[in-house]
PLY file of the C-alpha trace (Angstrom):
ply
format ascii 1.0
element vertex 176
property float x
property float y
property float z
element edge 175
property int vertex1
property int vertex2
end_header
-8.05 -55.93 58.87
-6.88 -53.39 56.03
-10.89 -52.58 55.73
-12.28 -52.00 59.32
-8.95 -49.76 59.86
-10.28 -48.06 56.52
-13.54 -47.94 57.58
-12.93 -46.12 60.66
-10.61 -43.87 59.46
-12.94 -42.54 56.69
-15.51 -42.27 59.94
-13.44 -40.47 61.77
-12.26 -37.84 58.64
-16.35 -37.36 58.57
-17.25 -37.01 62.63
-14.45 -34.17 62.35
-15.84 -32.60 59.32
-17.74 -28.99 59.64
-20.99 -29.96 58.26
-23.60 -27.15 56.31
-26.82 -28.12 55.53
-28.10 -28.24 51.83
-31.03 -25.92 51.51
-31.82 -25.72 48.36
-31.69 -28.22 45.73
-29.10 -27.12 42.63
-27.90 -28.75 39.50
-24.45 -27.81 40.99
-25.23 -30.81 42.92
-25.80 -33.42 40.00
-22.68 -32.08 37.67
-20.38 -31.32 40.07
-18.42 -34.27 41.93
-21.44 -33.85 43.67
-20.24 -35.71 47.16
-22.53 -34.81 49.90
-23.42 -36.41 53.80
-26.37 -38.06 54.69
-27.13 -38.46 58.37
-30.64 -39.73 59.12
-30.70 -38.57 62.53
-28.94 -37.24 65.66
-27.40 -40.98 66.79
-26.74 -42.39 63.16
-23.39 -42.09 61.92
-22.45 -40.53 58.40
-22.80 -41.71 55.44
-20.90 -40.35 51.84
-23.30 -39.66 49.42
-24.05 -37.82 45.72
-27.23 -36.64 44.88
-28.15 -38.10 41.74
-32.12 -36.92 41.00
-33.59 -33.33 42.48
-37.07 -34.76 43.42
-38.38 -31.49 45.07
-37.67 -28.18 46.32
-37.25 -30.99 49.43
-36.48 -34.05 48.57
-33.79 -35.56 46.37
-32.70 -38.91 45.57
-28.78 -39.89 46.84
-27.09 -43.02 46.56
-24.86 -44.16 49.42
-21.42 -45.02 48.22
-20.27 -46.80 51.02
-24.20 -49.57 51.03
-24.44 -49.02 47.24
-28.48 -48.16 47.43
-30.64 -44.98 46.16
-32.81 -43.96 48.67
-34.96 -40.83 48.75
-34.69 -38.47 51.69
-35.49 -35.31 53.15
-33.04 -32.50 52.16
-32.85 -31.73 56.08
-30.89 -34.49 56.23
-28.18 -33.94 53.53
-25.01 -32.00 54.26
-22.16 -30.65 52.52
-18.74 -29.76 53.68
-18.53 -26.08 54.42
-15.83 -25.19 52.18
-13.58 -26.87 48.99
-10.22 -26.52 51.01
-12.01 -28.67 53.66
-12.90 -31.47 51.07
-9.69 -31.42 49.82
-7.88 -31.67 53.38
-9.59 -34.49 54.08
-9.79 -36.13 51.24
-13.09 -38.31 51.11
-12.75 -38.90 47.69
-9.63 -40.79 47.83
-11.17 -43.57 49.51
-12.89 -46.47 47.83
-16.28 -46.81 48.02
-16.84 -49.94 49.99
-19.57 -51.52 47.18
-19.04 -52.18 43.41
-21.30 -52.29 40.61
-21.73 -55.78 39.57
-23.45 -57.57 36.61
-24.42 -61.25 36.12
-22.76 -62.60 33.30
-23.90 -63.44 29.75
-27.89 -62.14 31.26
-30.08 -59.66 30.71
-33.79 -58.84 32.28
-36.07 -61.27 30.11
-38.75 -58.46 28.70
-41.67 -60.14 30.47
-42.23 -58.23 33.52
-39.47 -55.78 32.66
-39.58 -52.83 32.05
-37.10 -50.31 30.48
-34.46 -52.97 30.76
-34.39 -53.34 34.73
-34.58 -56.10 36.74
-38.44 -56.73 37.56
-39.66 -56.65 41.46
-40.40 -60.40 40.36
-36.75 -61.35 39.30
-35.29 -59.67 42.62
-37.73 -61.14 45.08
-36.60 -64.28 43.57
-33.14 -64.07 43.72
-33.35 -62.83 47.52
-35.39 -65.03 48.28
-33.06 -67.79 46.01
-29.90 -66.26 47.54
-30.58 -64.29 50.71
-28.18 -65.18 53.24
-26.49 -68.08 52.13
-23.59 -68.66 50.90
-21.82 -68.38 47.40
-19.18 -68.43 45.08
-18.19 -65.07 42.87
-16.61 -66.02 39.50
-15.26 -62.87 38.22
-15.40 -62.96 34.47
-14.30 -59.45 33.62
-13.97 -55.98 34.69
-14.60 -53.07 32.59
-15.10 -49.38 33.30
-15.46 -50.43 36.73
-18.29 -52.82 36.24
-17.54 -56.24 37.66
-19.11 -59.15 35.43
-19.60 -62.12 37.48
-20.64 -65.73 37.79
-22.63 -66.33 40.68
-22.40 -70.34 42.11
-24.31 -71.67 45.12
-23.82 -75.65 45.83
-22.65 -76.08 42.26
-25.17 -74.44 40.41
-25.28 -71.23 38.36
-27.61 -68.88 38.95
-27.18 -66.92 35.68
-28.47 -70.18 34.23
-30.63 -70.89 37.15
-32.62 -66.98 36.32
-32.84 -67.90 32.33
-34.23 -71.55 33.15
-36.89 -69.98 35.40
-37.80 -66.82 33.06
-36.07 -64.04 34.91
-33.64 -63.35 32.84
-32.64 -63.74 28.53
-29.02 -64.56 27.54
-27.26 -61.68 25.65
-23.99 -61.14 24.52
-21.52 -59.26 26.90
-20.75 -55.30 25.56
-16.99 -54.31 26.01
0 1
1 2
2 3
3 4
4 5
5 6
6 7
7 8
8 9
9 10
10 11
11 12
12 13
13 14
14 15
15 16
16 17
17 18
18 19
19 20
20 21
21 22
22 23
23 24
24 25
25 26
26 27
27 28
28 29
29 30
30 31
31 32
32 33
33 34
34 35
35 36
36 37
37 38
38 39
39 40
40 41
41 42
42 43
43 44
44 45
45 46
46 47
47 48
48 49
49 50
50 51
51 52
52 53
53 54
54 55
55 56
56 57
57 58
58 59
59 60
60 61
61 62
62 63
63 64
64 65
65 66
66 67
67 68
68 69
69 70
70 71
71 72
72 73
73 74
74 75
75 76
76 77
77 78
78 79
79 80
80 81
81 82
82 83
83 84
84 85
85 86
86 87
87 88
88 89
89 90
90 91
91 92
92 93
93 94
94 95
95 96
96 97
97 98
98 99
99 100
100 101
101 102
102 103
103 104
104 105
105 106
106 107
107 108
108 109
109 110
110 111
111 112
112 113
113 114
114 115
115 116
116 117
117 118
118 119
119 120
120 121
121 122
122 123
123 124
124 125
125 126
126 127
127 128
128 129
129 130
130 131
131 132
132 133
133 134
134 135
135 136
136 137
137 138
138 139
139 140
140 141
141 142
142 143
143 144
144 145
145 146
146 147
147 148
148 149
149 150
150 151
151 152
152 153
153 154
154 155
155 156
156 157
157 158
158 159
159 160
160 161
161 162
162 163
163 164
164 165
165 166
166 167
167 168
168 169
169 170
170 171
171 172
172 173
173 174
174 175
């Protein structure tokens, strides 16, 4: 499988890497490619990050390419690679990221409960609870600027209809 071999290749480019802790919080950081590690202890394995909000002098926000999620974390446990030849060598950017940003199609957040345009706690409770483990079916509608627009179907039924019908959600008109 073209993935798993992927996978664990990019896995073992990172084991081998030589590893510097980030000690300070910089803008470098957030305008800069930016790429750091995150390791959240001794036993997990790495993860490829980029540091996308400075919360403190010791905390900052990152968001894991590889799990697509922003998580907040302890600078102690963010690590860059000790030198630009060393990036380049091993070339971590030239592997996908292993999650896409996706959009539901023809929906937006409906402005009860939302705020700011995002999804409310509401809507996504509902949909994980709605969706959660089962199975469905991904229509892709389009893709543009890397954004993947998309249909979601489970036993026939569309949930981008499904989320209007129940209040979660407003149709809009898709922006190219």
């Amino acid at each position: 499988d073209r993935y798993k071999r992927t996978i664990e290749e990019l896995e073992e480019k990172l084991s081998s890497a030589d590893l510097q802790m980030v000690d300070k919080p910089t803008e470098h950081y957030l305008i800069n490619d930016g790429m750091v590690i995150y390791k959240e202890n001794d036993s997990s394995k790495l993860e490829r990050a980029v540091i996308v909000d400075i919360i403190n002098d010791e905390h900052v926000k990152i968001y894991l390419m590889d799990i697509g999620k922003n998580i907040e974390v302890p600078l102690s446990k963010v690590y860059y690679l000790n030198n630009r030849q060393q990036y380049t060598e091993l070339e971590l950017s030239s592997y996908p990221t292993t999650v896409f940003e996706c959009k539901l199609k023809e929906i937006q957040p409906s402005f009860h409960g939302s705020f700011n345009g995002a999804w409310s706690s509401a809507a996504n409770n509902y949909f994980r609870n709605g969706v959660g483990n089962k199975t469905v079916t991904i229509k892709i509608y389009s893709i543009v600027d890397g954004v993947v627009t998309v249909e979601l179907i489970e036993n026939g039924e569309l949930w981008n209809q499904k989320l209007i019908k129940d209040g979660y959600a407003v149709e809009c008109e898709e922006s190219y």
